[in-house]
VEXDREN-2710 file (C-alpha; in Angstrom, 1 decimal):
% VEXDREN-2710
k/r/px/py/pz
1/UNK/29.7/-0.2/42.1
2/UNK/28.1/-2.5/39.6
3/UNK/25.8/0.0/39.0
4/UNK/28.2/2.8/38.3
5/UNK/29.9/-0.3/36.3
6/UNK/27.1/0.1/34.1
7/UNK/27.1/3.5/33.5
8/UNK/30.5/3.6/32.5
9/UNK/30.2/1.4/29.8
10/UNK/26.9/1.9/28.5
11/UNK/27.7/5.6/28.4
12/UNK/30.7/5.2/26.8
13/UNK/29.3/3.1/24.3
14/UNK/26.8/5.8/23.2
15/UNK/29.2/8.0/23.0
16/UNK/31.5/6.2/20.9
17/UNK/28.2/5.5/18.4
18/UNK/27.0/8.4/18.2
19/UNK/30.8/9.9/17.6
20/UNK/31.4/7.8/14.7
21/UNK/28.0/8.2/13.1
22/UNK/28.4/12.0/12.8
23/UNK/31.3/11.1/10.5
24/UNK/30.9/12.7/7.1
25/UNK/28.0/14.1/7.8
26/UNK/27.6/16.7/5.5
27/UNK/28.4/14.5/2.5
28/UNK/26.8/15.3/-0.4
29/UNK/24.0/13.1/-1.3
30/UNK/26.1/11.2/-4.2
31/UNK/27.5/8.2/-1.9
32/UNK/26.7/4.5/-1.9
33/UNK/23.2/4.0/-3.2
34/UNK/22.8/7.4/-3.5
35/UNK/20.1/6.6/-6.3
36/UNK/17.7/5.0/-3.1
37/UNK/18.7/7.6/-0.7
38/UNK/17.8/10.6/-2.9
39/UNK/14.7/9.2/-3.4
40/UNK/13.9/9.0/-0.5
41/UNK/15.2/12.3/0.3
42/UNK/13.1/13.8/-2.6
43/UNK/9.9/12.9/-1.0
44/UNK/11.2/15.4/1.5
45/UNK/12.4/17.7/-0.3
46/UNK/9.1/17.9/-1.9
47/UNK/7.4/18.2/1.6
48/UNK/9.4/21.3/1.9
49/UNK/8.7/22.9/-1.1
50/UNK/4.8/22.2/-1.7
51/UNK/3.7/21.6/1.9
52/UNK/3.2/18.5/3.7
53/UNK/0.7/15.7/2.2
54/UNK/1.2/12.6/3.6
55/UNK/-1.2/11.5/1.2
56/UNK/0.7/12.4/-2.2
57/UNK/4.2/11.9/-1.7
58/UNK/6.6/13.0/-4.6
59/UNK/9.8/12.9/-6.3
60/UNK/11.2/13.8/-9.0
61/UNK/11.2/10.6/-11.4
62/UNK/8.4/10.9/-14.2
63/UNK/9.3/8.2/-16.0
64/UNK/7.5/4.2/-16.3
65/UNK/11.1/3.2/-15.1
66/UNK/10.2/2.4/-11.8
67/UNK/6.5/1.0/-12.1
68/UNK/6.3/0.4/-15.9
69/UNK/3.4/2.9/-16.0
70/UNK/4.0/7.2/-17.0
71/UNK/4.3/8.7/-13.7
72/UNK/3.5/12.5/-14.9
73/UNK/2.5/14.0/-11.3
74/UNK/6.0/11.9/-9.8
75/UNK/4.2/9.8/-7.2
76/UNK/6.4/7.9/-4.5
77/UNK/4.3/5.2/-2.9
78/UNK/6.2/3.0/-1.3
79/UNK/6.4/3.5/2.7
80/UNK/4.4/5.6/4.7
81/UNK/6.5/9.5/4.6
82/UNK/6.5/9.8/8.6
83/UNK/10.1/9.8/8.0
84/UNK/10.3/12.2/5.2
85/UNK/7.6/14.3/6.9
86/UNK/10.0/14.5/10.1
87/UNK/13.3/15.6/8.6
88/UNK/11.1/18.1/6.1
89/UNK/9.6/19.8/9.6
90/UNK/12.8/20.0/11.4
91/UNK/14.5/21.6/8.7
92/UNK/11.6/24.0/7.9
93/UNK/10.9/24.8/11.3
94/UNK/14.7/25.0/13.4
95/UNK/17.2/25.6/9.8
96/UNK/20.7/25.6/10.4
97/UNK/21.1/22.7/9.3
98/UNK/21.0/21.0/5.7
99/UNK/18.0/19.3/4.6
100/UNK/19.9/16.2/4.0
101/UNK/22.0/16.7/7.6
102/UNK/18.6/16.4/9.4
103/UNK/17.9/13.1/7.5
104/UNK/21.2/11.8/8.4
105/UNK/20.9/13.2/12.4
106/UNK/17.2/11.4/12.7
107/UNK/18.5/8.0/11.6
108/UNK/21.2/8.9/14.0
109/UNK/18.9/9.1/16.9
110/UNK/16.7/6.1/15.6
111/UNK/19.8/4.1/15.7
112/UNK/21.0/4.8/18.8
113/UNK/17.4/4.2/20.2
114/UNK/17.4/0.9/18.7
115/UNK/20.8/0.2/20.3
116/UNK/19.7/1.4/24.0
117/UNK/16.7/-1.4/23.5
118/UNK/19.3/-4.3/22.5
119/UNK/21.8/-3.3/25.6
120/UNK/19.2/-3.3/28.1
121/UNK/17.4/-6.4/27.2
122/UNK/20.6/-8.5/26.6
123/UNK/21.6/-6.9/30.3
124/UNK/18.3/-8.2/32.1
125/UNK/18.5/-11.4/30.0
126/UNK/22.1/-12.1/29.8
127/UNK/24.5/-9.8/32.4
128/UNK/26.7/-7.0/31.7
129/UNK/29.2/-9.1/29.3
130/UNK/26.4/-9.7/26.9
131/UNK/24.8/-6.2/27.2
132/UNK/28.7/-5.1/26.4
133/UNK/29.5/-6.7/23.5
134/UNK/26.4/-7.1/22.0
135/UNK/26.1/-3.4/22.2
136/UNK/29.7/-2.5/21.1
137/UNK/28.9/-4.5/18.1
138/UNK/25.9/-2.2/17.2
139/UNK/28.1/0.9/18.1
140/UNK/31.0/0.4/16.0
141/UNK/30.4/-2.2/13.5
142/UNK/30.7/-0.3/9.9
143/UNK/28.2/-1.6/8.1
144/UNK/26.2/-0.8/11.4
145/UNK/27.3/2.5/11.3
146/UNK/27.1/3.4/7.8
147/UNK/23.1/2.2/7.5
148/UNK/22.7/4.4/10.8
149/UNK/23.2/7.2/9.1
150/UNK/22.0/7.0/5.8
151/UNK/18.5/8.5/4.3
152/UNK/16.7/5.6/4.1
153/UNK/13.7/4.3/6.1
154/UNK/15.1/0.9/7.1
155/UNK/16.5/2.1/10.2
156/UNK/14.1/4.5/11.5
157/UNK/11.5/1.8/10.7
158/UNK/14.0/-0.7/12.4
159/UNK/14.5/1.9/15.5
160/UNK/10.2/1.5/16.0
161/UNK/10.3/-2.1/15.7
162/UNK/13.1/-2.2/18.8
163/UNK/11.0/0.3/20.6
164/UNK/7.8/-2.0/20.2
165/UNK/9.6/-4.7/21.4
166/UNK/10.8/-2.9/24.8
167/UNK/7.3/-2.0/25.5
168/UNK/6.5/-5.9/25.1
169/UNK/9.3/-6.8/27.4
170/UNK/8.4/-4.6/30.1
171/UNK/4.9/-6.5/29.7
172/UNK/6.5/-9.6/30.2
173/UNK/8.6/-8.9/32.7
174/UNK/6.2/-7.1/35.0
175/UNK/4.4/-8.5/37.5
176/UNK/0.7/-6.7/36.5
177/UNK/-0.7/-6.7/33.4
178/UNK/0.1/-3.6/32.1
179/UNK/-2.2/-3.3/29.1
180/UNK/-0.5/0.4/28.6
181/UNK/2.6/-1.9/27.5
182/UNK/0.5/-3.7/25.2
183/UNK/-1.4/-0.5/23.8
184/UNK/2.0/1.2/23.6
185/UNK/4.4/-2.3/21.5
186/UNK/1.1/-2.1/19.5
187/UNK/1.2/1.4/18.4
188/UNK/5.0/1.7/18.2
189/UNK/4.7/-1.5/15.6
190/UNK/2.0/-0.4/14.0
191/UNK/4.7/2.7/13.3
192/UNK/7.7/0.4/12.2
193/UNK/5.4/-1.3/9.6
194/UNK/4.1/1.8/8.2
195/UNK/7.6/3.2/7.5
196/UNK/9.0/-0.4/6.3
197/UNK/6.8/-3.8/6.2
198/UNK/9.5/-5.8/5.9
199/UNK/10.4/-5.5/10.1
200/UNK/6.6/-7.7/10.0
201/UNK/9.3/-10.6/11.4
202/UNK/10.2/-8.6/14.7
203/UNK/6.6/-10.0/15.2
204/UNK/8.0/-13.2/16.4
205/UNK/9.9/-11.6/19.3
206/UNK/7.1/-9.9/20.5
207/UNK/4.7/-13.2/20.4
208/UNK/7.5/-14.9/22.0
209/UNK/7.7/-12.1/25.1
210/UNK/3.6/-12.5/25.3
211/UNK/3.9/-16.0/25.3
212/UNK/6.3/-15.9/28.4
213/UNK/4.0/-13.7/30.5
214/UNK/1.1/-15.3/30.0
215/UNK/2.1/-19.2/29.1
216/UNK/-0.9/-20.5/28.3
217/UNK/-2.4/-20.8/25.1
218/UNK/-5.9/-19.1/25.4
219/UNK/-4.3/-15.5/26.6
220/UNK/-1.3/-16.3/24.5
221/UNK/-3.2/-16.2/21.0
222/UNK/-5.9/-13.5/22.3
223/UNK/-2.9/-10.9/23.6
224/UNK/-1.1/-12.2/20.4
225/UNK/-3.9/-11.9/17.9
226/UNK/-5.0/-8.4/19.1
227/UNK/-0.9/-7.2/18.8
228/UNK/-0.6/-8.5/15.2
229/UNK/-4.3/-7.5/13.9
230/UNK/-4.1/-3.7/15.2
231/UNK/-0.5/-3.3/14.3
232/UNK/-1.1/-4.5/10.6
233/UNK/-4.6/-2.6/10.1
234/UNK/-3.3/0.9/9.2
235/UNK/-0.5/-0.7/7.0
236/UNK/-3.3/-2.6/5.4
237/UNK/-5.4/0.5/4.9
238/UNK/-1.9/2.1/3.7
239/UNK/-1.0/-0.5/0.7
240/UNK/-5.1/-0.9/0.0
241/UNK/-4.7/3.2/-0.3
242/UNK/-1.8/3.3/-2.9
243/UNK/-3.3/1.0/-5.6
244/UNK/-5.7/4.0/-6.7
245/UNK/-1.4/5.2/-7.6
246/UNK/-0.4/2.3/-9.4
247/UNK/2.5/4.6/-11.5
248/UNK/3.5/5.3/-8.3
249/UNK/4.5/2.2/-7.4
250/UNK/7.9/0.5/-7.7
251/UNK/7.5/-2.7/-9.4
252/UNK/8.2/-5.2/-6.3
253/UNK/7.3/-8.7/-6.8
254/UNK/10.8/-9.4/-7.6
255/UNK/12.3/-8.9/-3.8
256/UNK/11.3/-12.7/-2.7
257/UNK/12.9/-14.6/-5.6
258/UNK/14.9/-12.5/-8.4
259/UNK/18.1/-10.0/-8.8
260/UNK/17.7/-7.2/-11.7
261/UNK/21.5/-8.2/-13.9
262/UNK/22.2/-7.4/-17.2
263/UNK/21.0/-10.3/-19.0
264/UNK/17.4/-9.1/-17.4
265/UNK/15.8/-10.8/-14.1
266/UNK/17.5/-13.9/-12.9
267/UNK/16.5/-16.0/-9.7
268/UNK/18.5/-17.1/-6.7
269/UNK/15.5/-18.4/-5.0
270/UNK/17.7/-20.9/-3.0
271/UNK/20.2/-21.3/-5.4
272/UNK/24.0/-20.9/-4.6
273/UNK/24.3/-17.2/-5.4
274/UNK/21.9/-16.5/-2.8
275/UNK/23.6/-18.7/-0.3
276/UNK/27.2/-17.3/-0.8
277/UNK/26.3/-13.4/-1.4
278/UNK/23.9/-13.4/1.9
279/UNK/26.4/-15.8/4.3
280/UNK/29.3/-15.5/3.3
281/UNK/29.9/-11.9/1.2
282/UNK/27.6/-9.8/3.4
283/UNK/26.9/-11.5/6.6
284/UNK/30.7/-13.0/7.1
285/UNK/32.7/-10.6/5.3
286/UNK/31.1/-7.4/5.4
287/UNK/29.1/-7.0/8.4
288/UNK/31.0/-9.5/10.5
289/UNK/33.9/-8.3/9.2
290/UNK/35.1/-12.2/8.8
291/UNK/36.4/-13.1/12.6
292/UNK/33.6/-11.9/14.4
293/UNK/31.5/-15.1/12.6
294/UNK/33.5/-17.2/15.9
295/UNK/31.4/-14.9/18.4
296/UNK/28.2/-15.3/15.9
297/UNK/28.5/-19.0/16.1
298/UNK/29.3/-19.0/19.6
299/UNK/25.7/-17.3/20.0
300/UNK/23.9/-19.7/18.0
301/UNK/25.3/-22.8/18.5
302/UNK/26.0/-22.7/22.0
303/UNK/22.6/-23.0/24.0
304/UNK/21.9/-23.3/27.9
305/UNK/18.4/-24.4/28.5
306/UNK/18.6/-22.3/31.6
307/UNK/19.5/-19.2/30.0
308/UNK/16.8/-16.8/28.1
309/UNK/16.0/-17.7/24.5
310/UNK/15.7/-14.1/23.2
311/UNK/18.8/-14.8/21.5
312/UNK/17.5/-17.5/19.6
313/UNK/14.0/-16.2/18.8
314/UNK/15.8/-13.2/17.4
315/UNK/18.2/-14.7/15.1
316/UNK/15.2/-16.5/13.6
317/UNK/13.4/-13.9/13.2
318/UNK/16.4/-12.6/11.0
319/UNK/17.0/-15.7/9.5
320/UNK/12.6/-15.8/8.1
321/UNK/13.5/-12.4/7.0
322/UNK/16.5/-13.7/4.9
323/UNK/14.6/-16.4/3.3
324/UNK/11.8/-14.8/2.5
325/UNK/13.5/-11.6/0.7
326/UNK/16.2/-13.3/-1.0
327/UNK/15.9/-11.5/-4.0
328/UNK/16.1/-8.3/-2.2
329/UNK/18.5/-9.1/0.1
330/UNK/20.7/-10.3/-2.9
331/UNK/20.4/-7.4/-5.0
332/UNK/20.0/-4.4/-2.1
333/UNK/22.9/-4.8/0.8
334/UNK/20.9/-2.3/2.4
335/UNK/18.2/-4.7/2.9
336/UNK/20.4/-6.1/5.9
337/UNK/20.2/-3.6/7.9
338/UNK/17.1/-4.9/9.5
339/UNK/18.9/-7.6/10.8
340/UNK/22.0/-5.5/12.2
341/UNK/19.9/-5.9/15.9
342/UNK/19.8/-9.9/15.4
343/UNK/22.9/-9.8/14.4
344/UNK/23.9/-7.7/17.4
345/UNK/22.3/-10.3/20.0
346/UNK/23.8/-13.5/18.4
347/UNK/27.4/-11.5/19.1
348/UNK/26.9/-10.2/22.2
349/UNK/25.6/-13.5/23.7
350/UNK/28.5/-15.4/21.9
351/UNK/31.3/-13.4/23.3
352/UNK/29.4/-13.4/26.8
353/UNK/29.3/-17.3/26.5
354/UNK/33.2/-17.5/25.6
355/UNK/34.5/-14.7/28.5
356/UNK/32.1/-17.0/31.1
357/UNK/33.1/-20.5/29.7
358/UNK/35.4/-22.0/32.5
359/UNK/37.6/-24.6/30.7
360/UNK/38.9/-21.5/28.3
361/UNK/42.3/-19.7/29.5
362/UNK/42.6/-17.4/32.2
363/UNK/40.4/-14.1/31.7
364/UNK/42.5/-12.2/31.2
365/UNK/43.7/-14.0/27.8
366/UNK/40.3/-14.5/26.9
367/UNK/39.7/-10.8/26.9
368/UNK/42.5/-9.3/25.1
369/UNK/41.7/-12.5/22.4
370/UNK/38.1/-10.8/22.5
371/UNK/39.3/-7.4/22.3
372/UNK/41.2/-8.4/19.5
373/UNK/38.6/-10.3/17.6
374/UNK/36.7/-7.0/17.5
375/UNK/39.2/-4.5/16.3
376/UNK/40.5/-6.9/13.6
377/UNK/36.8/-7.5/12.4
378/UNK/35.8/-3.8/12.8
379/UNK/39.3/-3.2/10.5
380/UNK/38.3/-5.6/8.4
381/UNK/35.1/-4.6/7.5
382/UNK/35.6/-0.8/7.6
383/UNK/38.4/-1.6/4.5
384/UNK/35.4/-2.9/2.5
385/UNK/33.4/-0.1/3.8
386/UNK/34.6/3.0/3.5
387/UNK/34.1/3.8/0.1
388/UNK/30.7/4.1/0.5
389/UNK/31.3/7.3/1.9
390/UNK/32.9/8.6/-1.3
391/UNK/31.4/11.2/-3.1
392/UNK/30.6/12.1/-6.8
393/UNK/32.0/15.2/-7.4
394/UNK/31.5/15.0/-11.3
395/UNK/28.0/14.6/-10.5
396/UNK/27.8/17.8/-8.1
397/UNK/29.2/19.9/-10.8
398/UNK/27.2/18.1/-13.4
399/UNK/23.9/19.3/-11.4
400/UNK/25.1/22.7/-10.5
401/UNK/25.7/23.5/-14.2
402/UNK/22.1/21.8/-14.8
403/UNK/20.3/24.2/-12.6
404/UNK/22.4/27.6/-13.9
405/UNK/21.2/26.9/-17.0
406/UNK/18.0/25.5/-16.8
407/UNK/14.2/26.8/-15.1
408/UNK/12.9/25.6/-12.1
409/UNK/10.6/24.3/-14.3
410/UNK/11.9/22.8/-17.1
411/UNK/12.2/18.9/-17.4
412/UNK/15.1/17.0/-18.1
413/UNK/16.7/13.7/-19.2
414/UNK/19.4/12.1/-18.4
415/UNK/21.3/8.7/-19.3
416/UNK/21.9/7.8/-15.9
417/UNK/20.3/4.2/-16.2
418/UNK/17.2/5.3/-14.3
419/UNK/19.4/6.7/-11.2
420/UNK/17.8/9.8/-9.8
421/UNK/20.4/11.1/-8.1
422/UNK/20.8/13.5/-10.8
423/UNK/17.5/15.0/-11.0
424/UNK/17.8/15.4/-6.8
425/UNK/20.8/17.1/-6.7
426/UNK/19.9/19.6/-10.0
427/UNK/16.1/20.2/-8.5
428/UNK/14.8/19.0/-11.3
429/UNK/11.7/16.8/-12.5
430/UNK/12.7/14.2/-15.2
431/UNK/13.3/11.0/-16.6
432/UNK/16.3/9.2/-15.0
433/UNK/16.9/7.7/-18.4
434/UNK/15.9/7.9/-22.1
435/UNK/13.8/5.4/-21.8
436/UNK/12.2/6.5/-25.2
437/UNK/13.3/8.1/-28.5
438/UNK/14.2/11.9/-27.7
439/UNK/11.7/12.8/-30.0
440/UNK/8.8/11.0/-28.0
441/UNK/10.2/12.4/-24.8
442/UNK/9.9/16.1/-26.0
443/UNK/6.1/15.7/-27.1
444/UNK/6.0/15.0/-23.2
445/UNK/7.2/17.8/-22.0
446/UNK/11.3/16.9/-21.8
447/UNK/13.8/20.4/-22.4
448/UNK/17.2/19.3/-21.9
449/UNK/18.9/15.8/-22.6
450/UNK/21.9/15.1/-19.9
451/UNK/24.3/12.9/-20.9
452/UNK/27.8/11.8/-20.0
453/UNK/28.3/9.6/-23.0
454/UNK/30.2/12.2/-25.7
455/UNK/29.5/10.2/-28.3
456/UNK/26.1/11.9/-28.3
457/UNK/27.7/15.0/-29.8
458/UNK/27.9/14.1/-33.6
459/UNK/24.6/11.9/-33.7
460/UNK/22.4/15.0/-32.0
461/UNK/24.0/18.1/-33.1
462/UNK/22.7/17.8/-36.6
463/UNK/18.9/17.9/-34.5
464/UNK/19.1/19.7/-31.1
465/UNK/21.2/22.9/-30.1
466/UNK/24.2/21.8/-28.4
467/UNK/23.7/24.4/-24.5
468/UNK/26.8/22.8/-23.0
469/UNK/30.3/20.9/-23.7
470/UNK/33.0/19.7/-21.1
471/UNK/35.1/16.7/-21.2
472/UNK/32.4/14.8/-18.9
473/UNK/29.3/15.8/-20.4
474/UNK/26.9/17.0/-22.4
475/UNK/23.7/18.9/-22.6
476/UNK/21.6/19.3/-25.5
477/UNK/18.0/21.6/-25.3
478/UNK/15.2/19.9/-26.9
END
């Protein structure tokens, strides 16, 4: 009976996840940080177009916006395309569905894989309760489900770290020393870094699990220096790779300690601003959803020294990555999705300490009060939420009048403040902004200036034929 117990609800759970992921599906790609995800959907969009080359990835922005250098060939070095690669095959090879649907349906499936590693290692650890709650969390929690199914590479890259980390459980909790378990956390790591280097702090739960089979120091460091030198090498070889593409790369050294605002970069390197947008804005409000911070607590605060300290090790893990990325974390909300599994645990654990405590009312209290912490949360959060998933119509017609009137070839401006989401959805190669006079910008190869700001009209038309006029926009042909 427990057994079927646990089929029940794990299956339900799944369901329930992978129901609510598949909503809006087929959105165009002008939601939330559409200007990130169509980047990284360009790369595969590219793939599809010119052939696979893991080696050159490309998008669309020419421009020194992103790296401060001309980008004329449209590099995109940032993670390792296995991602982009992926949904690019699938597409070319099955159809049927949209380029950007097979994005979304892979980050599905990475996030649902990440999700079956959290329920079963709070089940062995913890019990059923834990497993539960911890997993209903990661199932229906908006933010949660929103960053599931976006194109980005956070949570596929998240979705190999989880794996990585099964593998080193099994090796802890098996009674041989399976190197395969090793060879295999190892490889699956190597993956997650590859894709996004930032899950390098899921390291911590893996040295933890290798510390606990072995505990001893000697095989502790050796098991734990091979895992962390092999999984970093071909990351290293990636980023040592890149530099020879320096205009390809994304000006970066801002994610530990700055946000981008309007008055230029500003730090919040453990100033206030950092402390209230990451605890209390994001963490409380919109990915606890403000009442589930009692079960979060609960997880934290509440320790049993004869209970597993996954929990613990987890949210630490989380808690390094916070610290160290503040700017990013600060200027990016997406950025937290790599703690959505921490996050998961602390809950699950929390609630599971609560139901179990035996001074609280009767269980059946304590359960509908549970129950009820959950929907309001989930309610709460999904208010702040759900705009994300509107969509920029303007922008869809914007692009569809862009590619009627323009070639294939031809490149293009816009003044969309370096936001490329413009250039993805007309097929076009450009510069996301006129980052130079328009004169400059022609000499380089620019056709057609974009712009939404009709004030344009009387200071251009005197210069540069006038193609198109609506209420919303303009284009001019250089």
């Amino acid at each position: 009976m427990k057994f079927n117990a646990r089929y029940l609800f794990f299956g339900l759970l799944f369901i329930l996840a992978l129901l609510v992921r598949l909503y809006k599906i087929d959105n165009s790609m002008t939601e939330w940080f559409s200007w990130r995800q169509t980047d990284t959907m360009a790369v595969g969009k590219f793939f599809v177009k010119d052939g696979i080359d893991l080696l050159h990835p490309r998008y669309y922005d020419l421009s020194n916006i992103q790296s401060g250098l001309d980008n004329p060939q449209g590099y995109r070095m940032v993670e390792f395309p296995v991602y982009n690669a992926l949904f690019a095959t699938l597409y070319t090879t099955f159809g049927t569905f949209s380029l950007e649907v097979w994005a979304r349906l892979i980050a599905i499936v990475c996030s649902l894989l990440a999700m079956a590693v959290i329920v079963y290692i709070l089940d062995r650890e913890y019990g059923l309760t834990e497993a539960f709650f911890g997993g209903l969390f990661f199932a229906l929690a908006p933010f949660a489900v929103f960053y599931s199914r976006a194109t980005l590479p956070d949570m596929p890259s998240v979705s190999m770290a989880t794996i990585a980390l099964f593998f080193f459980y099994l090796y802890k909790t098996r009674e041989r020393k399976n190197l395969l378990y090793i060879v295999l956390g190892t490889a699956f790591f190597a993956l997650a870094l590859l894709i996004k280097p930032v899950v390098v702090f899921y390291a911590l739960i893996a040295v933890f699990f290798i510390w606990q089979k072995h505990k001893k120091v000697l095989p502790s460091l050796f098991w734990s220096g091979f895992f962390l030198m092999l999984a970093a090498l071909p990351v290293l070889v990636w980023r040592t790779y890149i530099k020879g593409f320096p205009e390809g790369i994304p000006a970066n050294s801002w994610l530990l300690t700055s946000v981008n605002t309007s008055a230029g970069l500003q730090s919040v390197f453990f100033r206030p601003a950092f402390f209230r947008w990451i605890f209390f804005e994001r963490l409380n409000n919109l990915i606890l959803g403000g009442y589930l911070t009692f079960f979060f607590l609960m997880g934290i605060l509440v320790v049993n020294p004869k209970k597993s300290k996954f929990h613990l090790i987890f949210g630490a893990a989380a808690l390094m990555y916070l610290l160290v990325f503040q700017g990013g974390n600060v200027q990016h909300e997406y950025y937290q999705t790599i703690i959505i599994p921490a996050v998961s645990v602390l809950v699950g654990v929390g609630a599971g300490l609560y139901l179990k405590e035996k001074k609280a009312p009767l269980l059946i209290l304590k359960l509908l009060f549970t129950i009820t912490i959950f929907v309001v949360s989930f309610l709460f959060s999904f208010y702040l939420v759900k705009d994300k998933y509107s969509e920029n119509q303007g922008q869809v017609l914007m692009a569809d009048v862009v590619r009627s009137l323009t070639k294939e070839t031809d490149i293009i401006v816009t003044d969309s403040m370096g936001d490329t989401t413009l250039l993805y959805l007309a097929d076009r190669k450009g510069y996301p902004a006129p980052y130079r006079e328009l004169p400059l910008l022609k000499e380089q190869g620019a056709r057609y200036f974009v712009t939404m700001n009709l004030e344009y009209k009387a200071k251009l038309v005197p210069q540069y034929k006038l193609v198109f006029e609506n209420d919303s926009f303009l284009i001019f042909a250089l």
